[in-house]
PyMOL Python script that loads the backbone (N, CA, C, O; Angstrom):
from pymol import cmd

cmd.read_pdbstr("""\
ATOM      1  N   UNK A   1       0.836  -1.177   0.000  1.00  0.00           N
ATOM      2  CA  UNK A   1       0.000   0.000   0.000  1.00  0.00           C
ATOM      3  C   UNK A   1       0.885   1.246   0.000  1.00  0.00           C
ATOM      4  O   UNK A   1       1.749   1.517   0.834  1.00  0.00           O
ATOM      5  N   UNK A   2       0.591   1.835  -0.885  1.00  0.00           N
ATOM      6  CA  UNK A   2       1.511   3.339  -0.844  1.00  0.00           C
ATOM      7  C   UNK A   2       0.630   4.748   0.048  1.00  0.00           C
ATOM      8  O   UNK A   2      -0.449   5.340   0.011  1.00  0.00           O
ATOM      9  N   UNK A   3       1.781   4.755   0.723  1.00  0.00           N
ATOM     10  CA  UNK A   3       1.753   6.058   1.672  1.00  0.00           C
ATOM     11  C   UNK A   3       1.399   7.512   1.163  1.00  0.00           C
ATOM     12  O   UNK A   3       2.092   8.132   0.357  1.00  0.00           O
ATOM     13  N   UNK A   4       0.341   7.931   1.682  1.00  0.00           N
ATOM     14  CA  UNK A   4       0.226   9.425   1.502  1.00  0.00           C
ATOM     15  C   UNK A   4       1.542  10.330   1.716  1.00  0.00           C
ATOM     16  O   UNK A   4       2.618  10.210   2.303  1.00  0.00           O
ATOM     17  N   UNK A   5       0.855  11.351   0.888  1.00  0.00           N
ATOM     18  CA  UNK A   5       1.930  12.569   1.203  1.00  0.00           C
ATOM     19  C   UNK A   5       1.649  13.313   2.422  1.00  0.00           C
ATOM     20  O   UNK A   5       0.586  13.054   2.987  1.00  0.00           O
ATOM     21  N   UNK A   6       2.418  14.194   2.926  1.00  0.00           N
ATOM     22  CA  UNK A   6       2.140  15.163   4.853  1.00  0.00           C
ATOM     23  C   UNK A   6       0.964  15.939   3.765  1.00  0.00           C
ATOM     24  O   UNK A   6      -0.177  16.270   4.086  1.00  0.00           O
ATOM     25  N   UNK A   7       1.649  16.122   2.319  1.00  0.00           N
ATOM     26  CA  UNK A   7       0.271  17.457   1.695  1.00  0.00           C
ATOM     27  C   UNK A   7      -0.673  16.855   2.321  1.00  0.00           C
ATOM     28  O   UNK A   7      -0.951  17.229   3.460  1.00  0.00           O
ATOM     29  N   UNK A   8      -1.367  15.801   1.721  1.00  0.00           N
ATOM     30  CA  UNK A   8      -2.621  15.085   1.719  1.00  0.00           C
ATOM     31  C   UNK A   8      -3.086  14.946   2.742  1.00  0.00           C
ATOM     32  O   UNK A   8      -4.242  15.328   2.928  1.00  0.00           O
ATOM     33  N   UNK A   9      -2.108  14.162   4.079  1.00  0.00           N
ATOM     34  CA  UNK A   9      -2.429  14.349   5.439  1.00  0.00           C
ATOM     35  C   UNK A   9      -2.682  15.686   5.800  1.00  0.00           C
ATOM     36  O   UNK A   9      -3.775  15.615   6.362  1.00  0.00           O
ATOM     37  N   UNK A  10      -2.310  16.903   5.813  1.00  0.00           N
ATOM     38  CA  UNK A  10      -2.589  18.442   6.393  1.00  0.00           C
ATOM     39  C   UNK A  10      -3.788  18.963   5.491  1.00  0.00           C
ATOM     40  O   UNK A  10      -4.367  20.045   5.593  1.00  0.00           O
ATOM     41  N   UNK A  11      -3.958  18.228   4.840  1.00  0.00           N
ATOM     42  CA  UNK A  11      -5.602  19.245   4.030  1.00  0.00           C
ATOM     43  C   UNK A  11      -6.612  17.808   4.651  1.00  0.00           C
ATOM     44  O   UNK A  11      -7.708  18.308   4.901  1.00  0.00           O
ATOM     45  N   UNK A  12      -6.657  16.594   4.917  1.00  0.00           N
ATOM     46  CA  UNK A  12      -7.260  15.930   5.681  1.00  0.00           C
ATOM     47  C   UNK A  12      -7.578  16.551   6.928  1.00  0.00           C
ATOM     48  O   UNK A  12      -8.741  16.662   7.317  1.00  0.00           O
ATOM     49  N   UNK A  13      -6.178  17.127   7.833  1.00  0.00           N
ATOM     50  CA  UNK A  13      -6.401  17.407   8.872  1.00  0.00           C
ATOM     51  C   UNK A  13      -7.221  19.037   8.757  1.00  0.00           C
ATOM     52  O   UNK A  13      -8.139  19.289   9.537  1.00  0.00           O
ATOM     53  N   UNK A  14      -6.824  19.939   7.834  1.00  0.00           N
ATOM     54  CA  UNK A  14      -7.175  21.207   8.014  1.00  0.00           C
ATOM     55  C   UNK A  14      -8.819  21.140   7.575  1.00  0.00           C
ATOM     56  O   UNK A  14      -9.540  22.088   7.886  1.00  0.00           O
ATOM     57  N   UNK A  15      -9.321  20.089   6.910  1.00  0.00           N
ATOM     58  CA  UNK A  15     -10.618  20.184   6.729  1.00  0.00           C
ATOM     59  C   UNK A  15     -11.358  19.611   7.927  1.00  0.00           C
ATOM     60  O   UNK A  15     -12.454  20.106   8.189  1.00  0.00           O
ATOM     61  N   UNK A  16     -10.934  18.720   8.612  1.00  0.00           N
ATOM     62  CA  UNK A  16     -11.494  18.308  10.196  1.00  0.00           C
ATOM     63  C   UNK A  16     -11.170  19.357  11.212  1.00  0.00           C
ATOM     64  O   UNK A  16     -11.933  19.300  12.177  1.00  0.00           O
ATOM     65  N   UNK A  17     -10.373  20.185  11.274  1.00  0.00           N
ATOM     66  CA  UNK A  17     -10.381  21.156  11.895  1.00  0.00           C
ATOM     67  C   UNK A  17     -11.305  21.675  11.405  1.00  0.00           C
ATOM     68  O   UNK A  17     -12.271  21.519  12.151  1.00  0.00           O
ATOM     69  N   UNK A  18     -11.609  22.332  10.367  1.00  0.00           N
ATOM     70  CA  UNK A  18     -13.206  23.540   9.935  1.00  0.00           C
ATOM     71  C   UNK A  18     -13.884  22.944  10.139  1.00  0.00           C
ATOM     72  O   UNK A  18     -14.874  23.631  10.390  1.00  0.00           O
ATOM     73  N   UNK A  19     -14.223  21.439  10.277  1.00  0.00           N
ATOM     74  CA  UNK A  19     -15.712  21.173  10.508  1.00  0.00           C
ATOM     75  C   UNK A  19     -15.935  21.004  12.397  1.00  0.00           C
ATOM     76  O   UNK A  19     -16.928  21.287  13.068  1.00  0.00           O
ATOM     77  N   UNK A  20     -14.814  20.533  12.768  1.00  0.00           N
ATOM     78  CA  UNK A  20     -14.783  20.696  14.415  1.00  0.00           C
ATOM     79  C   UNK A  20     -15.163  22.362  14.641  1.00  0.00           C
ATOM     80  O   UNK A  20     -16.023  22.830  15.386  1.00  0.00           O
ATOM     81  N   UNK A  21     -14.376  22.961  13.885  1.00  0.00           N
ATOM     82  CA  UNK A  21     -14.672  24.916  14.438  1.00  0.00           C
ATOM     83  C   UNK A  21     -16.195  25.240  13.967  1.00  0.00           C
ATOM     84  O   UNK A  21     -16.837  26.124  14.535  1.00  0.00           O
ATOM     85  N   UNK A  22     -16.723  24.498  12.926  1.00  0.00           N
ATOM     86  CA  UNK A  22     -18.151  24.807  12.851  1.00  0.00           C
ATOM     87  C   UNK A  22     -19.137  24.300  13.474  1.00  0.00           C
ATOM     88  O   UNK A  22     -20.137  24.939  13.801  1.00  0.00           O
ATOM     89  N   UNK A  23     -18.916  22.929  13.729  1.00  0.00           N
ATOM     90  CA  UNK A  23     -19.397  22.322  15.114  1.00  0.00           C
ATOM     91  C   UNK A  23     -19.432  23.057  16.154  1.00  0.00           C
ATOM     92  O   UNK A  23     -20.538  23.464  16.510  1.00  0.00           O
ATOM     93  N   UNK A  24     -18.208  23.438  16.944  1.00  0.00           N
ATOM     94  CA  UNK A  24     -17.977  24.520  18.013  1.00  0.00           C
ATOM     95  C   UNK A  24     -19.168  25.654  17.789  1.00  0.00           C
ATOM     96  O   UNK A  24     -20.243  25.783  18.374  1.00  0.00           O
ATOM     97  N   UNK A  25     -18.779  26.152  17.096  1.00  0.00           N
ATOM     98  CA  UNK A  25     -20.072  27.382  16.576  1.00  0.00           C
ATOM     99  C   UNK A  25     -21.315  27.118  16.738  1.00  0.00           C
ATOM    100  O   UNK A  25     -22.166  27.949  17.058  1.00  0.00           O
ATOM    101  N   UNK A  26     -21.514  25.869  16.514  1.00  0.00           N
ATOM    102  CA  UNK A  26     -23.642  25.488  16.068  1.00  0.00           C
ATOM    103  C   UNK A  26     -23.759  25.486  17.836  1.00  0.00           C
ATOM    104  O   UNK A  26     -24.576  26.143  18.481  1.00  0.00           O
ATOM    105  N   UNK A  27     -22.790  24.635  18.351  1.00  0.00           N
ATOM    106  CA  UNK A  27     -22.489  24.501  19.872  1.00  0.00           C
ATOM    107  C   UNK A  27     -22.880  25.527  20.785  1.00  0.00           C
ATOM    108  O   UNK A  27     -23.816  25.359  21.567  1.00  0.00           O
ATOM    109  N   UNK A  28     -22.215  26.582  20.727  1.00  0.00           N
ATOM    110  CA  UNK A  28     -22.213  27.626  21.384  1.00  0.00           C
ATOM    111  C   UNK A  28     -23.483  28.269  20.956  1.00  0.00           C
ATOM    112  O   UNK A  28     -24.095  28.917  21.806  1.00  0.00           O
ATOM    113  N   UNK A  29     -24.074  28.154  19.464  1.00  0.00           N
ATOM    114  CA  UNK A  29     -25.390  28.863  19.753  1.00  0.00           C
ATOM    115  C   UNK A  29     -26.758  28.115  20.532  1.00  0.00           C
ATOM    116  O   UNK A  29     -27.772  28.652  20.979  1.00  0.00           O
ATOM    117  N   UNK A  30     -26.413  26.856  20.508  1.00  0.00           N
ATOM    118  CA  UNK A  30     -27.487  25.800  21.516  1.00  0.00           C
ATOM    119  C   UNK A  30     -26.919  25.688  22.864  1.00  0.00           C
ATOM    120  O   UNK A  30     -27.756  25.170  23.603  1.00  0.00           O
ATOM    121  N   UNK A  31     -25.906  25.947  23.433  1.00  0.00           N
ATOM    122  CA  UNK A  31     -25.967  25.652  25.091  1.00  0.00           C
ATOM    123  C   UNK A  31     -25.273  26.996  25.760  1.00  0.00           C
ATOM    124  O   UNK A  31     -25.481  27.293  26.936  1.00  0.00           O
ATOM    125  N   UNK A  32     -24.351  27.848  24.807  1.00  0.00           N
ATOM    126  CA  UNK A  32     -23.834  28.361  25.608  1.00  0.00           C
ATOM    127  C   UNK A  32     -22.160  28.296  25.403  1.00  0.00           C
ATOM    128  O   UNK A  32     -21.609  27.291  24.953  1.00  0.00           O
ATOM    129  N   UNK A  33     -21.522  29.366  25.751  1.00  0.00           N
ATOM    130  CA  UNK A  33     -19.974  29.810  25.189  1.00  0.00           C
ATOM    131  C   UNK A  33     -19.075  28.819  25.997  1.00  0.00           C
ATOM    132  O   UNK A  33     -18.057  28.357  25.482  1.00  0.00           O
ATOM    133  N   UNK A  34     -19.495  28.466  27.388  1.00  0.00           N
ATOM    134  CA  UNK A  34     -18.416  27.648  28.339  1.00  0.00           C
ATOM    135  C   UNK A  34     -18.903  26.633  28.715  1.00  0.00           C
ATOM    136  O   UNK A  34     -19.132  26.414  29.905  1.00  0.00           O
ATOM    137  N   UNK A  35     -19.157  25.810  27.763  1.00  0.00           N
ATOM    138  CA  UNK A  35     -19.798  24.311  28.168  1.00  0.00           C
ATOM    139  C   UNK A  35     -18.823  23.518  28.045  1.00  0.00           C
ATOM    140  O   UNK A  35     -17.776  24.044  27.667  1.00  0.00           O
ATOM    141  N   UNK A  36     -18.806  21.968  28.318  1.00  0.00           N
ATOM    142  CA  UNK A  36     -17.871  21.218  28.331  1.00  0.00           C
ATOM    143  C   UNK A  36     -17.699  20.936  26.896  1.00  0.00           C
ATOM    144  O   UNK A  36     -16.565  20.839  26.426  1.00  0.00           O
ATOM    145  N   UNK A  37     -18.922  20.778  26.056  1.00  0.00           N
ATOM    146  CA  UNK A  37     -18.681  20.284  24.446  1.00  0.00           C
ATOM    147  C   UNK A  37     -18.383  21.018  23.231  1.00  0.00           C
ATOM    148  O   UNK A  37     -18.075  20.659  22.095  1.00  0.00           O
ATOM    149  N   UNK A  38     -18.620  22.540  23.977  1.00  0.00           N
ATOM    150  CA  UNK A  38     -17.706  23.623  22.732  1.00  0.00           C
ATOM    151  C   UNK A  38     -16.465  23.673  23.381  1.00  0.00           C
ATOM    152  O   UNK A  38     -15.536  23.632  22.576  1.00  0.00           O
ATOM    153  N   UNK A  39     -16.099  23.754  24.644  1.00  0.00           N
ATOM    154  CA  UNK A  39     -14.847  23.426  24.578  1.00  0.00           C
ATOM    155  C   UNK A  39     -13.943  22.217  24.509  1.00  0.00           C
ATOM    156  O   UNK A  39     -12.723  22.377  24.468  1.00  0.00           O
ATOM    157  N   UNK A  40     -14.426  21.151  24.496  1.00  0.00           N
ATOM    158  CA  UNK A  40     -13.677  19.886  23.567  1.00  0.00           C
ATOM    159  C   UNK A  40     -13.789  19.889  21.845  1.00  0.00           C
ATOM    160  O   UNK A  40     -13.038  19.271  21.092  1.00  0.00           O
ATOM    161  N   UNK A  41     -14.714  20.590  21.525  1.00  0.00           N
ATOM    162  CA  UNK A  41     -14.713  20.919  20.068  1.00  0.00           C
ATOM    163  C   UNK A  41     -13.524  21.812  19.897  1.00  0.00           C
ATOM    164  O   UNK A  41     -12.600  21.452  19.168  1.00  0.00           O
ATOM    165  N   UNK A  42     -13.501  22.791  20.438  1.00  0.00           N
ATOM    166  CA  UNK A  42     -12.413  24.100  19.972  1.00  0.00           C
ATOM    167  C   UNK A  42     -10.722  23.066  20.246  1.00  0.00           C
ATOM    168  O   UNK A  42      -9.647  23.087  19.648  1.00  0.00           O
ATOM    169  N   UNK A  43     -11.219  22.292  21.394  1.00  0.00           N
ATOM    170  CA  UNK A  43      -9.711  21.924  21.538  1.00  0.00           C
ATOM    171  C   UNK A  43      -9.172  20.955  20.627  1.00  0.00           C
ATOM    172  O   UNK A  43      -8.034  21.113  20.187  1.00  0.00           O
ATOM    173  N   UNK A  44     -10.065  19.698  20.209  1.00  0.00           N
ATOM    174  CA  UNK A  44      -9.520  19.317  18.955  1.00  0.00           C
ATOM    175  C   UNK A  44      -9.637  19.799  17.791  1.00  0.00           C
ATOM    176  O   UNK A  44      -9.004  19.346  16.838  1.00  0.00           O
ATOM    177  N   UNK A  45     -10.415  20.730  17.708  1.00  0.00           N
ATOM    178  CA  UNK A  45      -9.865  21.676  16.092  1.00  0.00           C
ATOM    179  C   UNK A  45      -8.802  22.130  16.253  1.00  0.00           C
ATOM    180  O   UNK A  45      -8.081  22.101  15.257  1.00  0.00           O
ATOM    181  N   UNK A  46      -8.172  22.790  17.625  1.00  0.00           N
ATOM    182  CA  UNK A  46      -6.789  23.751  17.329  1.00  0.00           C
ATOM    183  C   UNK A  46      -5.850  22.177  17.261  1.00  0.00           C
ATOM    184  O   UNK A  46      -5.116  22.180  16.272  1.00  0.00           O
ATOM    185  N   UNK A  47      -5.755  21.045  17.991  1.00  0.00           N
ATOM    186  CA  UNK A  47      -5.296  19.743  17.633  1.00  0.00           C
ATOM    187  C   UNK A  47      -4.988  19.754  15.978  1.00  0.00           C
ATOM    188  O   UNK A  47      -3.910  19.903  15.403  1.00  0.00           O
ATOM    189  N   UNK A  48      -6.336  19.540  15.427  1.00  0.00           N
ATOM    190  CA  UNK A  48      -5.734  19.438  14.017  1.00  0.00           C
ATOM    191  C   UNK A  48      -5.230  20.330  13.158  1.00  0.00           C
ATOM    192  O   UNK A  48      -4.671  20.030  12.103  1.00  0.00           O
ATOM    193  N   UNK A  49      -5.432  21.589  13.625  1.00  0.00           N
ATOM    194  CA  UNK A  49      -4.903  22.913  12.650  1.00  0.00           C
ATOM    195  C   UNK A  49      -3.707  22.485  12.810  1.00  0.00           C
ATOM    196  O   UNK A  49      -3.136  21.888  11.898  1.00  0.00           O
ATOM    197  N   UNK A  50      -3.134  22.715  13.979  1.00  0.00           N
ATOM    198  CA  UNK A  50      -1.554  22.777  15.005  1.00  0.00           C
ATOM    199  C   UNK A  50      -1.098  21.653  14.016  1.00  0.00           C
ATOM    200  O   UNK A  50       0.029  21.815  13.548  1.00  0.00           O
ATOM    201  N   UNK A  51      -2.003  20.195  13.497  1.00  0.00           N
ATOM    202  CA  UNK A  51      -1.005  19.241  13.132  1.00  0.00           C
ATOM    203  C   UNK A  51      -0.944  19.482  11.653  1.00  0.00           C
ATOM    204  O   UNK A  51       0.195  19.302  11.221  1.00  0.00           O
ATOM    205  N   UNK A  52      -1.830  19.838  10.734  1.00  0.00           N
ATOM    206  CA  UNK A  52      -2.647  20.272   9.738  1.00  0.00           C
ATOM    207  C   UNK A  52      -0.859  21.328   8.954  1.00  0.00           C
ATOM    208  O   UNK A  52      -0.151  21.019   7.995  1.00  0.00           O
ATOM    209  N   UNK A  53      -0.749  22.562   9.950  1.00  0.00           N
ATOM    210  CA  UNK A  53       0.234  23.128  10.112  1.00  0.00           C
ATOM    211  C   UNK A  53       1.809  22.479   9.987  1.00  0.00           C
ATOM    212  O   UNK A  53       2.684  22.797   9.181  1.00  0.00           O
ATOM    213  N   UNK A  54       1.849  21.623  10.892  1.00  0.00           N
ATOM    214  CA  UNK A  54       3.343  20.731  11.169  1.00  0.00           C
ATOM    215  C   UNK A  54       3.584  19.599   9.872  1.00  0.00           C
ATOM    216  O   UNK A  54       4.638  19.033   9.582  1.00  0.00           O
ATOM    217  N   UNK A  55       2.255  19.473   9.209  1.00  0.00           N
ATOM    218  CA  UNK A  55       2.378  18.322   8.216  1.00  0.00           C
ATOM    219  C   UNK A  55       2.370  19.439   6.897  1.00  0.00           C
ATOM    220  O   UNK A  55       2.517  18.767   5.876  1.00  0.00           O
ATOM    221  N   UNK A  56       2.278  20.578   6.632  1.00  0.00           N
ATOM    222  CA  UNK A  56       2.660  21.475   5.555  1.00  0.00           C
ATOM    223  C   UNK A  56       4.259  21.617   5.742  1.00  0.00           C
ATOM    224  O   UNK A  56       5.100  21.226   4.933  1.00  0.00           O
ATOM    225  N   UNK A  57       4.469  22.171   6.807  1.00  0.00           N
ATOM    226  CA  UNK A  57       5.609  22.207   6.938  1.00  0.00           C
ATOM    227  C   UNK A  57       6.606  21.277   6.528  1.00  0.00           C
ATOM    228  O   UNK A  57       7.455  21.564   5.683  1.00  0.00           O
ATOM    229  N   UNK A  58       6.505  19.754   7.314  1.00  0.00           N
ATOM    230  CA  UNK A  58       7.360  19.048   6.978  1.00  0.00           C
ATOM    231  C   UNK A  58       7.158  18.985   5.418  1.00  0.00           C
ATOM    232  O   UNK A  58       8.212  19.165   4.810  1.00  0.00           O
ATOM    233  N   UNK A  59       6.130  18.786   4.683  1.00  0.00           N
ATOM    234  CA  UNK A  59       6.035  19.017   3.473  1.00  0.00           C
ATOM    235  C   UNK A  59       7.339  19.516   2.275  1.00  0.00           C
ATOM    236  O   UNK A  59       7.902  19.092   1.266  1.00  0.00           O
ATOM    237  N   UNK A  60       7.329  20.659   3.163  1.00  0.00           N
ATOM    238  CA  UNK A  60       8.279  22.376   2.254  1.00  0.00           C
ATOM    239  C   UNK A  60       9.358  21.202   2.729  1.00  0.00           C
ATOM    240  O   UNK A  60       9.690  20.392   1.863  1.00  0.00           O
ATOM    241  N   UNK A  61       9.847  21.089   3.888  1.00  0.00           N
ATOM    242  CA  UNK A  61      11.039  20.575   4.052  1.00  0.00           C
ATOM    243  C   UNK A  61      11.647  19.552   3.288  1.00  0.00           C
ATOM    244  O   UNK A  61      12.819  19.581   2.912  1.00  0.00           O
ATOM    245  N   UNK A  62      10.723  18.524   3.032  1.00  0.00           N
ATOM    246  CA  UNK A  62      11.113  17.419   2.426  1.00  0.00           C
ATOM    247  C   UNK A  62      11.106  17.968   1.201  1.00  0.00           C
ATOM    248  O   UNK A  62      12.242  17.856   0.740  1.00  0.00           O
ATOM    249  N   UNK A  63      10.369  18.519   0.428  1.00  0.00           N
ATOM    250  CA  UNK A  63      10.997  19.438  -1.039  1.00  0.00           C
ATOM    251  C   UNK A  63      12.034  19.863  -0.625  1.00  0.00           C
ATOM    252  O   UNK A  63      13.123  19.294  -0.700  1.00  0.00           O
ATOM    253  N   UNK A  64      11.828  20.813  -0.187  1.00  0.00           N
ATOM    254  CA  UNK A  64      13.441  21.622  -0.161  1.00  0.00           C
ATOM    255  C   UNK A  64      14.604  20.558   0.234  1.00  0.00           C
ATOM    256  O   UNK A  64      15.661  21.186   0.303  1.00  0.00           O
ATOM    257  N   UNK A  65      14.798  19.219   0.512  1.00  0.00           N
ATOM    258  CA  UNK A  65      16.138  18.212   0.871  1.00  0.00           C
ATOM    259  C   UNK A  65      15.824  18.081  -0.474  1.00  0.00           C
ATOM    260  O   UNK A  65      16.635  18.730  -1.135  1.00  0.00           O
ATOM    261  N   UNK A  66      15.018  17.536  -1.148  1.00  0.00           N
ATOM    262  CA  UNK A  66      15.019  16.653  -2.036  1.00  0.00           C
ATOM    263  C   UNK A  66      15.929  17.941  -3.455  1.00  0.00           C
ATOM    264  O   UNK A  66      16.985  17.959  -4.088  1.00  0.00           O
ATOM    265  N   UNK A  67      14.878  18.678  -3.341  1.00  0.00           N
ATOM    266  CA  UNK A  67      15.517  20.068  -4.313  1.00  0.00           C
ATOM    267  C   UNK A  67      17.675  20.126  -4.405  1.00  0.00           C
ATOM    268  O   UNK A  67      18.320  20.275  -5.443  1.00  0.00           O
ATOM    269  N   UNK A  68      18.069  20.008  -3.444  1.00  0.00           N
ATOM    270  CA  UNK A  68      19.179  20.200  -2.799  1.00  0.00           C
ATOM    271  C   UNK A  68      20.176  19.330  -3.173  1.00  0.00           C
ATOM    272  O   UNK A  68      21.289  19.588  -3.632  1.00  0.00           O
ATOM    273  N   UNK A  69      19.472  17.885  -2.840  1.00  0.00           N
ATOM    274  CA  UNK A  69      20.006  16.799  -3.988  1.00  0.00           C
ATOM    275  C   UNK A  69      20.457  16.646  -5.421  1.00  0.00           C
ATOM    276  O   UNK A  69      20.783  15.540  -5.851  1.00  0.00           O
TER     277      UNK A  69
END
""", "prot")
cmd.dss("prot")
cmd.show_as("cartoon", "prot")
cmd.util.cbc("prot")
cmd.orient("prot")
């Protein structure tokens, strides 16, 4: 089985982040800003941005070794 790219993984992750942050949102307009379930929503969306982020990155990096070669 061939392995994804970090691209593919970080737009996986950055699109589960927007739907966790829109979740969060519908959240907060049915219970309220400091509930326990908009804030486990907000916290794994910034989870996947944060990784979403680290898997672009390594991305550039691994171009740029490979470029270098």
């Amino acid at each position: 089985m061939r392995r994804l790219s970090p691209t593919v993984y970080g737009v996986i992750y950055s699109v589960m982040g927007i739907l966790f942050l829109y979740v969060a949102a519908e959240s907060t307009m049915m219970n309220g800003l400091w509930t326990f379930p908009t804030i486990a929503f907000l916290a794994i969306a910034t989870f996947d941005i944060g990784t979403a982020i680290r898997l672009f990155f390594t991305a550039y990096v691994i171009k740029q070794a490979k470029k270098k070669k």
